[in-house]
C-alpha positions, -999 to +999 in steps of 0.1 A: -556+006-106-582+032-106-611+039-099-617+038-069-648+059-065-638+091-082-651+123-086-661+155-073-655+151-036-625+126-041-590+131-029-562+112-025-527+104-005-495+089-003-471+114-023-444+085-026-473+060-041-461+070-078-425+068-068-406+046-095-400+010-095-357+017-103-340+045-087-324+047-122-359+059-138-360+094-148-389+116-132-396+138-165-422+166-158-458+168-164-466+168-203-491+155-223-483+117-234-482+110-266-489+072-268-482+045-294-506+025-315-513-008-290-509-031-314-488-019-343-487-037-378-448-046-387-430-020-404-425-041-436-450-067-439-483-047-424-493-078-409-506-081-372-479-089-346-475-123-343-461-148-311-426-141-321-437-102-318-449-102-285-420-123-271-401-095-285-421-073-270-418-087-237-381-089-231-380-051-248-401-043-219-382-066-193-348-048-202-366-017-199-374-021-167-340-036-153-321-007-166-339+020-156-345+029-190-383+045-188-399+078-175-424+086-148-441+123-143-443+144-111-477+126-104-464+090-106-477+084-142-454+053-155-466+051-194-444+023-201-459+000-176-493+009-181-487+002-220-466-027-213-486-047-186-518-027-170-535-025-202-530-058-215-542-070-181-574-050-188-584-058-227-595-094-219-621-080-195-630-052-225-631-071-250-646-107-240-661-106-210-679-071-213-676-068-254-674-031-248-694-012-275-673+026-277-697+051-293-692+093-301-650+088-300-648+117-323-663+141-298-630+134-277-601+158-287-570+147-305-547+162-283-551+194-260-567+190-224-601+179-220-625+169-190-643+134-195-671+137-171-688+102-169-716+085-142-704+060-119-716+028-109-710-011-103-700-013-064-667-022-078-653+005-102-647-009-131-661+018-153-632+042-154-609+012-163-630+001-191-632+039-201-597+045-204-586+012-227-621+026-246-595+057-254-563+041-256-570+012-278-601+025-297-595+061-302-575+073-334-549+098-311-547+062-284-546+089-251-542+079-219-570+091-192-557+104-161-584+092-140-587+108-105-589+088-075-603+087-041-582+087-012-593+055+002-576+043-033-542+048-024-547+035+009-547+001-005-516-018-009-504-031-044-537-016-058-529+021-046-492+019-063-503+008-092-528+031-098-503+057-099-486+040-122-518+036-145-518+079-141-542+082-116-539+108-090-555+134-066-591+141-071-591+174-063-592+208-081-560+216-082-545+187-094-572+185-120-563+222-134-525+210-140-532+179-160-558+198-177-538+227-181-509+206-193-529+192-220-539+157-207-576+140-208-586+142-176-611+117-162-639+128-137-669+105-119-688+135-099-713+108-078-683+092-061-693+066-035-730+078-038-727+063-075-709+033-072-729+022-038-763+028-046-784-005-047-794-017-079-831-008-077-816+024-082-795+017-113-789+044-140-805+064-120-776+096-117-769+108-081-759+141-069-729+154-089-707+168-055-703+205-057-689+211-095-653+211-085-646+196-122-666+221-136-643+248-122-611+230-133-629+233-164-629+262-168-602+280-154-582+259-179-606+266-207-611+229-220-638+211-226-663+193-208-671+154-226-701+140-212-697+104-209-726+075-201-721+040-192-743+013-196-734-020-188-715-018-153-748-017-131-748-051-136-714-064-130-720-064-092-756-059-084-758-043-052-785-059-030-775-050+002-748-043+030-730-053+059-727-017+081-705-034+109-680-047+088-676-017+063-672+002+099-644-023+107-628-022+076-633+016+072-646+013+041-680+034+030-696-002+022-690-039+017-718-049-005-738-077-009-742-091-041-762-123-060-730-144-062-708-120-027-703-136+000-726-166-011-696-175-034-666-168-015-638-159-038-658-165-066-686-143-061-654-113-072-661-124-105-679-097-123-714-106-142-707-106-180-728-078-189-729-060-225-715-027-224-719+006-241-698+035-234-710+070-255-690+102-253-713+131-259-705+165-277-677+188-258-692+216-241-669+238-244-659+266-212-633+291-232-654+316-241-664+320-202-625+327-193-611+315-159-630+342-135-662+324-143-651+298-120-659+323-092-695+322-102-711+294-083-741+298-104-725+292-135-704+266-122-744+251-111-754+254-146-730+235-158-727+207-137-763+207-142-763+209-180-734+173-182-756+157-155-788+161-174-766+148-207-757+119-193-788+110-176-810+114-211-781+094-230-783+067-206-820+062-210-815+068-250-781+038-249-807+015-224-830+011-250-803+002-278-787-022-262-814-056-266-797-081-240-783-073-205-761-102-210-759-105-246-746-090-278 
């Protein structure tokens, strides 16, 4: 669904990969979603839904789906199936097997576009799906993060479709201005495959944030920039090493090699259980610079500069919190 290696250099194809899955389904145009609680307490009783609720739930969704009865936005963005089945898909892996620890959710707007800026890392991208059930389920608005996605992504079967579905889409400037400019949180990993590849001697350890693409989005749009740092997803997949012949084969940038891949086959796809902490830092806000400053490659510099060198100090800073790799 995501993820893919996203960020500054990223873009993506397949302009029919968000196409829905009835020809019934309305195409509505880009707006900002406006998401319901993920678990909502009965109406009358207040209580936690039950069995009986999600049953309910579930053939809700399965009528939905057979009549035609949902929307999908010019990008491919299908809220009902993310909400319906992607998510839930996801909140086992967030909840038990990482135990993800969201911190600084009220730096992250209510509504209104904003640019989530985050480092990148795990050989298998699993970051920007954790991130964006850390907003959905945990923050008080629930907002969906329109991650964007390298093009290798959509190039995938099954995994490229769906992505669109979960609202990812083009990594590339213009794309990012219309979400942003639409009002929607906007999700942005700068290091791309530089992050996510890098061996794991080199863990936390930010690489080069692309040219400041986001940054420009950023401001042209005049939202702000959240700094986001990830601890925990170094380890999920501990890089070691490659295989250069068969990435070239499969035209992939790696296929890495990992403690438990390929020693364990299938098994070695199974991510390490490792305790994560996601922080979103302070907005930095870009309105009072007004869209011509995204002309000015220095500025732009400065601030790609200024959310690189957040992220790297809060990653040291959420490194020494957390007390067990594998624990807590």
């Amino acid at each position: 669904m995501t993820a893919g290696p996203t960020g500054g250099g990223h873009t993506a194809g397949g302009d029919d990969a968000g196409a829905p899955h009835s020809p019934d389904a309305r195409v509505i145009p880009l707006r900002a979603a406006t998401p319901q609680d993920p678990t909502p307490p009965d109406p009358i009783s207040g209580r936690p839904p039950t069995t009986d609720d999600a049953l309910a739930a579930a053939l809700a969704f399965l009528r939905r789906r057979l009549s035609g009865d949902y929307t999908v936005d010019e990008f491919g963005f299908d809220p009902d199936l993310t909400e319906g089945v992607l998510l839930p898909l996801l909140r086992p892996l967030y909840r038990t097997w990482f135990r993800v620890e969201p911190l600084g959710l009220q730096h992250v707007p209510d509504d209104g576009g904003a640019l989530v800026v985050a480092n990148h890392s795990g050989a298998i991208p699993l970051d920007a799906l954790m991130t964006s059930v850390a907003l959905y389920d945990d923050h008080p608005a629930h907002r969906h993060l329109r991650l964007l996605g390298a093009d290798l992504l959509f190039r995938l079967p099954v995994v490229g479709p769906l992505s669109r579905k979960h609202g990812t889409t083009l990594a590339c400037t213009a794309d990012a201005e219309r979400l942003l400019g639409a009002g929607e949180l906007v999700g942005v990993w700068p290091e791309g495959y530089k992050g996510i590849g890098k061996p794991f001697a080199d863990r936390y350890k930010l690489q080069r944030f692309g040219r400041g693409g986001f940054v420009s989005a950023a401001l042209r749009t005049g939202t702000p920039i959240v700094p986001c740092s990830i601890v925990g997803a170094e380890e999920t997949y501990p890089k070691i090493g490659d295989i250069p012949p068969l990435a070239r084969l499969l035209n992939l940038p790696y296929v890495p090699v990992t403690p438990t891949f390929p020693l364990l086959g299938p098994l070695g796809a199974v991510p390490l259980p490792s305790k994560w902490l996601i922080e979103f830092g302070e907005p930095i806000s870009t309105v009072e610079y007004g869209p011509d400053a995204a002309d000015d490659p220095m500025l732009v510099f400065n601030l790609a500069d200024q959310v690189r060198e957040t992220i790297q100090l809060t990653l040291y800073r959420l490194l020494g919190r957390r007390r067990h790799t594998f624990r807590g």
